[in-house]
N, C-alpha and C positions, 0 to 999 in steps of 0.2 A: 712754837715749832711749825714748821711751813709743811702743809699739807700733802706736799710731794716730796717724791726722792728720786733721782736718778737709778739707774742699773750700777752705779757706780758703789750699791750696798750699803746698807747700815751698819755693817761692820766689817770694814775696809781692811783690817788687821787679820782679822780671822779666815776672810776670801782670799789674802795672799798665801796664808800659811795651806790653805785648802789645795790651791794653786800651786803650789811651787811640789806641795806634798806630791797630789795628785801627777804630775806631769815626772817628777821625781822616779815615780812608781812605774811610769812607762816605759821612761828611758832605764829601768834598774833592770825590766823585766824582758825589752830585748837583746840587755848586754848578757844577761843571764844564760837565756837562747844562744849565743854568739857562742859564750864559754864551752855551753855541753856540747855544740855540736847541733842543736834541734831548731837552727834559724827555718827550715821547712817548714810551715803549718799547716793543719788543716784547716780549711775553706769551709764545709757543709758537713754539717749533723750526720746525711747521708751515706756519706763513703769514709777512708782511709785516706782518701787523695790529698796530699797536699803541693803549694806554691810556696814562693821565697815570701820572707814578710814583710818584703821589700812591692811587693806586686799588689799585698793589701793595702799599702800607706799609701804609693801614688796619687791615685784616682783623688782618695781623700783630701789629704793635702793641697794637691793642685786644684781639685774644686774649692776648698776653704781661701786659697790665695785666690782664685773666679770672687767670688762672693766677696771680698774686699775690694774686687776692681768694678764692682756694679754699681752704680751710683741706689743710694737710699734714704730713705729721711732721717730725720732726730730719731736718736734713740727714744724710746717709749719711756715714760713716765709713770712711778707708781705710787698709790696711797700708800699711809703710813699709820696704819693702827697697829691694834696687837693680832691680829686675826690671820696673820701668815703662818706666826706660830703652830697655830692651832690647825694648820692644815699641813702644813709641811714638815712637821715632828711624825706625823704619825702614817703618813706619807711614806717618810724615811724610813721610818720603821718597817713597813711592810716593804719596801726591796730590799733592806737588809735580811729581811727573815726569809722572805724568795731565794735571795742567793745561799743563805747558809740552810734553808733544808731540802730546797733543790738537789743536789747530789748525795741525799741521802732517799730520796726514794728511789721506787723500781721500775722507771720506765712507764708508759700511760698505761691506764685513764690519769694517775696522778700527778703525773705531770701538768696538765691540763685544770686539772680540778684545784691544784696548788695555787696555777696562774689568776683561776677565773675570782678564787678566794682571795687571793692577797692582791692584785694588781687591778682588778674591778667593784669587788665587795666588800672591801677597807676603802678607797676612796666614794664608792655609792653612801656608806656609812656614815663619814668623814663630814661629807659633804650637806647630809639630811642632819648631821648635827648640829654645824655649823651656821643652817639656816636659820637657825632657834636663836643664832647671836648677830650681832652687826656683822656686817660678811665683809671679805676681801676681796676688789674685783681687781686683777690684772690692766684692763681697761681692753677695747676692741681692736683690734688688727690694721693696723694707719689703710685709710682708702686712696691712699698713691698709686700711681702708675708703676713706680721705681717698687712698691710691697710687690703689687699685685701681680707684675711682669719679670721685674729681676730675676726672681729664683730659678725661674725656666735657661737662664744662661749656666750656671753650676750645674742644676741637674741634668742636662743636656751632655754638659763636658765630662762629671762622672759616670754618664751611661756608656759615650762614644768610647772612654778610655778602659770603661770594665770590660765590655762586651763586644768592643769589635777592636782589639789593640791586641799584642802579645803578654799586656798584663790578665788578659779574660783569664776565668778560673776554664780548668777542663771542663768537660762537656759530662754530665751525669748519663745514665743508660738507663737506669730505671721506670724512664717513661715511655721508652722505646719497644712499641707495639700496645702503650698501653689506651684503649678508645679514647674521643677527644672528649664525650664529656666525664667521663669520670677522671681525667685530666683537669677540666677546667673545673668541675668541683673542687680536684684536690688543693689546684693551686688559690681559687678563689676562700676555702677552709683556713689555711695556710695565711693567707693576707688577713684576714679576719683575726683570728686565733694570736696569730704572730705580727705582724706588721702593724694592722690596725690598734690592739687592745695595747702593744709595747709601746709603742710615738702616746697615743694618748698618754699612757701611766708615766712615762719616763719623760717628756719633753714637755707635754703639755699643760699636764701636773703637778708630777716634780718638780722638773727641772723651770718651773715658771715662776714655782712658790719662792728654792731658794734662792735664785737669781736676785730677787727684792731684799732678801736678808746679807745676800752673800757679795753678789755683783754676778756679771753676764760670765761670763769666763771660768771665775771657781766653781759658779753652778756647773756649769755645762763640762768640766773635768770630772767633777762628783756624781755627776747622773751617768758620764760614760762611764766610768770603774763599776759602778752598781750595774750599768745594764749588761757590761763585761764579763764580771766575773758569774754570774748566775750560769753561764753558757757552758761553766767545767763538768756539769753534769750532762751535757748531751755532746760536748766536745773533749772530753778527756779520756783518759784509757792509759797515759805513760804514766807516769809517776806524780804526786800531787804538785811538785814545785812546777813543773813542766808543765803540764797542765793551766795551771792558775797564769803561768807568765803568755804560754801560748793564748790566752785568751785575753787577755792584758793586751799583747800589742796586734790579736788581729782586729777585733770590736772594740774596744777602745779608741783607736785612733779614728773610726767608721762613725764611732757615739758622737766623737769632735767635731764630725763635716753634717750629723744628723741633729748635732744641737745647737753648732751653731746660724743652720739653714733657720730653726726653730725663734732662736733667739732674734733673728739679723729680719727676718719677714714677719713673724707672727703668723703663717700661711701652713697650715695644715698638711695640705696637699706635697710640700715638695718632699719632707720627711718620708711622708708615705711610700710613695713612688722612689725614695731612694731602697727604702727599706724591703718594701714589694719585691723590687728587681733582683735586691740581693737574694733572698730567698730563693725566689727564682730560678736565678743565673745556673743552677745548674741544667735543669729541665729546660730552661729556654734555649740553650744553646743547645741543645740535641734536636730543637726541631729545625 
Protein backbone atom coordinates (compact mmCIF):
# COMPACT_ATOMS: atom_id res chain seq x y z
CA UNK A 1 0.00 0.00 0.00
CA UNK A 2 1.52 3.51 -0.92
CA UNK A 3 2.13 5.45 1.97
CA UNK A 4 0.01 8.44 0.93
CA UNK A 5 -3.42 9.33 0.06
CA UNK A 6 -4.83 12.17 -1.54
CA UNK A 7 -7.80 14.37 0.09
CA UNK A 8 -9.63 12.33 -2.42
CA UNK A 9 -10.45 9.75 0.88
CA UNK A 10 -10.18 6.30 1.75
CA UNK A 11 -13.54 5.94 1.46
CA UNK A 12 -14.81 7.55 -1.62
CA UNK A 13 -18.35 5.83 -1.25
CA UNK A 14 -19.08 6.86 2.12
CA UNK A 15 -17.83 10.90 1.50
CA UNK A 16 -20.34 10.90 -1.35
CA UNK A 17 -23.24 9.54 0.52
CA UNK A 18 -21.92 12.13 3.37
CA UNK A 19 -22.04 14.76 0.60
CA UNK A 20 -24.97 14.59 -1.26
CA UNK A 21 -26.78 13.70 2.50
CA UNK A 22 -25.26 16.65 3.92
CA UNK A 23 -25.89 19.30 1.22
CA UNK A 24 -29.45 17.36 0.78
CA UNK A 25 -30.14 18.68 4.41
CA UNK A 26 -29.36 22.38 3.44
CA UNK A 27 -31.32 22.57 0.49
CA UNK A 28 -34.35 20.56 2.64
CA UNK A 29 -33.92 23.00 5.38
CA UNK A 30 -34.27 26.31 3.42
CA UNK A 31 -37.25 25.08 1.24
CA UNK A 32 -38.70 24.27 4.66
CA UNK A 33 -38.34 28.11 5.68
CA UNK A 34 -39.74 29.11 2.19
CA UNK A 35 -42.88 26.79 3.05
CA UNK A 36 -43.75 28.34 6.55
CA UNK A 37 -43.17 31.62 5.86
CA UNK A 38 -39.87 32.01 8.23
CA UNK A 39 -37.17 32.66 5.07
CA UNK A 40 -36.16 35.82 7.70
CA UNK A 41 -33.50 34.66 10.09
CA UNK A 42 -31.84 35.54 12.77
CA UNK A 43 -28.13 36.88 12.53
CA UNK A 44 -26.84 37.15 16.34
CA UNK A 45 -27.33 35.37 19.63
CA UNK A 46 -27.91 39.09 20.86
CA UNK A 47 -31.16 40.35 19.51
CA UNK A 48 -34.54 39.19 17.85
CA UNK A 49 -33.30 40.85 14.51
CA UNK A 50 -33.44 39.21 11.64
CA UNK A 51 -32.22 39.44 7.51
CA UNK A 52 -33.30 37.36 4.37
CA UNK A 53 -31.27 34.01 4.32
CA UNK A 54 -30.61 35.08 1.06
CA UNK A 55 -28.00 38.03 2.70
CA UNK A 56 -26.37 35.06 4.87
CA UNK A 57 -25.48 32.96 1.66
CA UNK A 58 -23.97 35.73 -0.45
CA UNK A 59 -20.86 36.76 1.01
CA UNK A 60 -20.24 33.10 1.54
CA UNK A 61 -20.71 31.60 -1.63
CA UNK A 62 -19.13 34.41 -3.60
CA UNK A 63 -16.06 34.13 -1.39
CA UNK A 64 -16.09 30.31 -1.88
CA UNK A 65 -16.29 30.85 -5.93
CA UNK A 66 -13.03 34.01 -4.77
CA UNK A 67 -11.13 31.13 -3.43
CA UNK A 68 -11.51 28.78 -6.57
CA UNK A 69 -10.32 31.66 -8.83
CA UNK A 70 -6.91 32.03 -6.57
CA UNK A 71 -4.31 30.30 -7.92
CA UNK A 72 -2.83 27.48 -5.31
CA UNK A 73 -0.70 24.57 -4.93
CA UNK A 74 -1.29 20.59 -5.06
CA UNK A 75 -3.67 19.64 -2.86
CA UNK A 76 -1.80 18.29 0.49
CA UNK A 77 -1.09 14.88 0.83
CA UNK A 78 -1.67 12.45 3.77
CA UNK A 79 -0.39 9.28 5.66
CA UNK A 80 -2.17 6.34 5.84
CA UNK A 81 -2.16 4.48 9.05
CA UNK A 82 -4.85 3.64 11.49
CA UNK A 83 -4.38 6.66 13.84
CA UNK A 84 -7.10 9.03 12.25
CA UNK A 85 -9.55 6.79 13.59
CA UNK A 86 -8.48 7.22 16.87
CA UNK A 87 -8.66 10.83 16.75
CA UNK A 88 -11.59 11.55 14.74
CA UNK A 89 -14.17 9.03 16.26
CA UNK A 90 -13.96 10.48 19.45
CA UNK A 91 -13.63 13.84 18.08
CA UNK A 92 -16.89 13.23 16.48
CA UNK A 93 -18.32 12.24 19.33
CA UNK A 94 -17.81 15.25 21.35
CA UNK A 95 -19.57 17.69 18.75
CA UNK A 96 -22.25 15.56 18.50
CA UNK A 97 -22.65 15.42 22.32
CA UNK A 98 -22.02 19.60 22.16
CA UNK A 99 -24.96 19.83 19.86
CA UNK A 100 -27.41 17.42 21.51
CA UNK A 101 -26.85 18.76 25.22
CA UNK A 102 -26.39 22.28 24.34
CA UNK A 103 -29.97 23.17 24.23
CA UNK A 104 -30.79 21.43 27.14
CA UNK A 105 -28.94 23.54 29.48
CA UNK A 106 -29.76 26.95 31.08
CA UNK A 107 -27.81 29.65 29.67
CA UNK A 108 -24.01 30.42 31.36
CA UNK A 109 -21.70 29.53 33.16
CA UNK A 110 -22.86 26.24 31.33
CA UNK A 111 -22.77 27.13 28.37
CA UNK A 112 -19.24 27.79 28.45
CA UNK A 113 -18.10 25.04 30.91
CA UNK A 114 -19.99 22.50 28.31
CA UNK A 115 -17.81 24.29 25.40
CA UNK A 116 -14.42 24.25 27.35
CA UNK A 117 -15.30 20.30 28.40
CA UNK A 118 -16.29 18.82 25.18
CA UNK A 119 -14.50 20.98 22.51
CA UNK A 120 -11.01 21.65 24.28
CA UNK A 121 -10.86 18.73 27.13
CA UNK A 122 -11.84 15.69 24.87
CA UNK A 123 -9.34 16.77 22.20
CA UNK A 124 -6.40 17.74 25.09
CA UNK A 125 -7.44 14.14 26.21
CA UNK A 126 -7.55 12.59 22.91
CA UNK A 127 -4.50 13.84 21.92
CA UNK A 128 -2.15 12.93 25.46
CA UNK A 129 -3.55 9.50 24.54
CA UNK A 130 -2.67 9.25 21.23
CA UNK A 131 0.82 10.17 21.99
CA UNK A 132 1.32 6.82 23.64
CA UNK A 133 0.72 5.21 20.06
CA UNK A 134 2.17 5.94 16.55
CA UNK A 135 0.61 9.38 15.78
CA UNK A 136 -1.08 10.78 12.75
CA UNK A 137 0.37 13.94 11.42
CA UNK A 138 -1.79 15.91 8.82
CA UNK A 139 1.67 17.33 7.56
CA UNK A 140 2.58 21.26 7.59
CA UNK A 141 0.93 24.16 5.89
CA UNK A 142 2.65 24.29 1.97
CA UNK A 143 5.30 27.42 2.36
CA UNK A 144 3.82 29.04 -1.12
CA UNK A 145 3.29 32.29 -1.81
CA UNK A 146 -0.33 31.37 -3.44
CA UNK A 147 -0.98 29.38 0.73
CA UNK A 148 0.52 32.02 2.40
CA UNK A 149 -1.08 35.23 0.36
CA UNK A 150 -4.24 33.87 -1.38
CA UNK A 151 -6.62 33.68 1.47
CA UNK A 152 -6.29 37.47 2.02
CA UNK A 153 -8.30 37.82 -1.48
CA UNK A 154 -11.64 35.82 -0.14
CA UNK A 155 -11.37 37.19 3.22
CA UNK A 156 -11.10 40.69 1.89
CA UNK A 157 -14.27 40.09 -0.47
CA UNK A 158 -16.38 38.42 2.51
CA UNK A 159 -15.59 41.40 4.73
CA UNK A 160 -16.24 44.27 1.96
CA UNK A 161 -19.73 42.40 1.08
CA UNK A 162 -20.84 41.65 5.06
CA UNK A 163 -20.02 45.00 6.24
CA UNK A 164 -20.01 47.78 4.06
CA UNK A 165 -22.90 46.25 1.18
CA UNK A 166 -26.68 46.32 1.70
CA UNK A 167 -26.27 42.54 2.62
CA UNK A 168 -24.41 43.95 6.25
CA UNK A 169 -26.38 42.60 9.17
CA UNK A 170 -28.09 45.61 11.24
CA UNK A 171 -26.23 47.42 13.59
CA UNK A 172 -26.56 45.99 17.29
CA UNK A 173 -27.08 48.99 20.22
CA UNK A 174 -25.88 47.14 23.11
CA UNK A 175 -22.43 48.56 23.09
CA UNK A 176 -23.52 51.99 22.60
CA UNK A 177 -22.29 54.13 25.38
CA UNK A 178 -20.77 51.12 26.70
CA UNK A 179 -16.40 52.29 27.80
CA UNK A 180 -13.98 51.08 25.21
CA UNK A 181 -12.18 48.82 27.31
CA UNK A 182 -14.65 46.90 28.77
CA UNK A 183 -15.72 46.63 24.96
CA UNK A 184 -12.55 45.54 23.78
CA UNK A 185 -12.50 42.92 26.59
CA UNK A 186 -15.68 41.73 25.74
CA UNK A 187 -15.04 41.43 22.14
CA UNK A 188 -11.45 40.06 22.62
CA UNK A 189 -13.49 37.23 25.51
CA UNK A 190 -15.87 36.52 22.65
CA UNK A 191 -12.92 35.69 19.89
CA UNK A 192 -11.28 33.57 22.35
CA UNK A 193 -14.27 31.63 23.86
CA UNK A 194 -15.97 31.61 20.49
CA UNK A 195 -13.95 32.28 17.34
CA UNK A 196 -10.80 30.95 18.49
CA UNK A 197 -11.59 27.63 20.58
CA UNK A 198 -14.63 26.75 17.62
CA UNK A 199 -12.01 27.08 14.05
CA UNK A 200 -9.59 25.06 16.20
CA UNK A 201 -12.14 22.26 17.43
CA UNK A 202 -14.18 22.35 14.24
CA UNK A 203 -11.67 22.95 11.30
CA UNK A 204 -8.59 22.22 12.60
CA UNK A 205 -9.36 19.04 14.27
CA UNK A 206 -12.09 17.77 13.04
CA UNK A 207 -12.65 18.69 10.24
CA UNK A 208 -8.72 17.79 9.24
CA UNK A 209 -9.08 14.35 10.78
CA UNK A 210 -12.17 13.41 8.56
CA UNK A 211 -11.07 14.87 5.43
CA UNK A 212 -8.09 11.98 5.26
CA UNK A 213 -10.95 9.34 5.77
CA UNK A 214 -13.70 10.96 4.08
CA UNK A 215 -12.28 13.54 1.25
CA UNK A 216 -12.04 17.57 1.45
CA UNK A 217 -15.76 18.25 0.72
CA UNK A 218 -17.76 15.65 2.75
CA UNK A 219 -15.63 16.63 5.66
CA UNK A 220 -16.12 20.13 5.38
CA UNK A 221 -20.32 19.56 4.83
CA UNK A 222 -20.00 17.31 8.10
CA UNK A 223 -18.16 19.73 10.24
CA UNK A 224 -20.64 22.55 9.10
CA UNK A 225 -23.92 20.70 10.03
CA UNK A 226 -22.12 19.96 13.56
CA UNK A 227 -20.88 23.34 14.00
CA UNK A 228 -24.66 24.50 12.68
CA UNK A 229 -26.68 22.90 14.51
CA UNK A 230 -25.24 23.29 18.18
CA UNK A 231 -26.31 27.20 17.57
CA UNK A 232 -30.50 26.18 18.24
CA UNK A 233 -29.63 26.66 21.75
CA UNK A 234 -28.52 30.30 21.69
CA UNK A 235 -30.40 30.83 18.38
CA UNK A 236 -33.84 29.28 18.66
CA UNK A 237 -36.98 30.30 20.55
CA UNK A 238 -39.81 29.30 17.51
CA UNK A 239 -40.52 26.13 17.33
CA UNK A 240 -37.89 23.20 17.24
CA UNK A 241 -38.21 22.35 13.24
CA UNK A 242 -37.75 26.16 12.67
CA UNK A 243 -35.28 26.51 14.57
CA UNK A 244 -32.89 23.47 13.61
CA UNK A 245 -33.70 24.66 9.72
CA UNK A 246 -32.93 28.30 10.65
CA UNK A 247 -29.69 27.32 11.80
CA UNK A 248 -29.01 24.89 9.08
CA UNK A 249 -28.99 27.48 6.30
CA UNK A 250 -27.65 30.49 8.34
CA UNK A 251 -24.07 28.67 9.75
CA UNK A 252 -24.15 26.11 7.60
CA UNK A 253 -23.46 27.61 4.44
CA UNK A 254 -20.79 30.28 6.58
CA UNK A 255 -19.16 26.49 7.88
CA UNK A 256 -18.78 25.93 3.82
CA UNK A 257 -16.76 29.26 3.04
CA UNK A 258 -15.02 28.71 6.95
CA UNK A 259 -13.87 25.06 5.85
CA UNK A 260 -13.24 25.45 3.04
CA UNK A 261 -10.71 28.59 3.42
CA UNK A 262 -9.39 25.71 6.15
CA UNK A 263 -9.15 22.99 3.74
CA UNK A 264 -7.90 25.20 0.47
CA UNK A 265 -4.70 27.12 2.63
CA UNK A 266 -4.04 25.06 5.66
CA UNK A 267 -3.65 28.90 7.31
CA UNK A 268 -5.22 29.50 10.45
CA UNK A 269 -5.50 33.00 10.39
CA UNK A 270 -8.18 33.39 7.57
CA UNK A 271 -10.86 31.09 9.42
CA UNK A 272 -10.35 33.18 12.32
CA UNK A 273 -10.74 36.55 11.06
CA UNK A 274 -13.84 35.34 9.16
CA UNK A 275 -15.29 34.05 12.25
CA UNK A 276 -14.06 37.08 14.63
CA UNK A 277 -15.87 39.56 12.14
CA UNK A 278 -18.89 37.71 12.24
CA UNK A 279 -19.42 37.77 15.87
CA UNK A 280 -18.56 40.98 15.75
CA UNK A 281 -20.58 42.44 13.00
CA UNK A 282 -23.04 43.45 15.23
CA UNK A 283 -21.08 45.76 17.68
CA UNK A 284 -18.77 46.80 14.91
CA UNK A 285 -20.99 48.39 12.94
CA UNK A 286 -22.47 50.52 15.71
CA UNK A 287 -19.31 52.24 16.11
Amino acid sequence: MTPELSTAGRHPRAGHVVLLSGLGLIAAAALWLVITGNSNIRYSADHEGTVPMWARWLPALVAIAVIRLVPRAPDPRWPDPPAPYREAVPLLCAAIAFAAIMPLLDGEPAYTLLKLALLLGVPAAVFVVVRRRPQWHPGPAPADAAHRFGPAVPVAVWLVLSYATPLAAPAGDWARGLPLVELVATILVVFAVNALLEEFFYRRWLQTRWESLLGRWPAIVLVSLLWAVWHVAIQGGVRPDIDLATVIVSHAVTGLFLGYLWSRYRRMWPPLVIHGALNAMPTLLTL
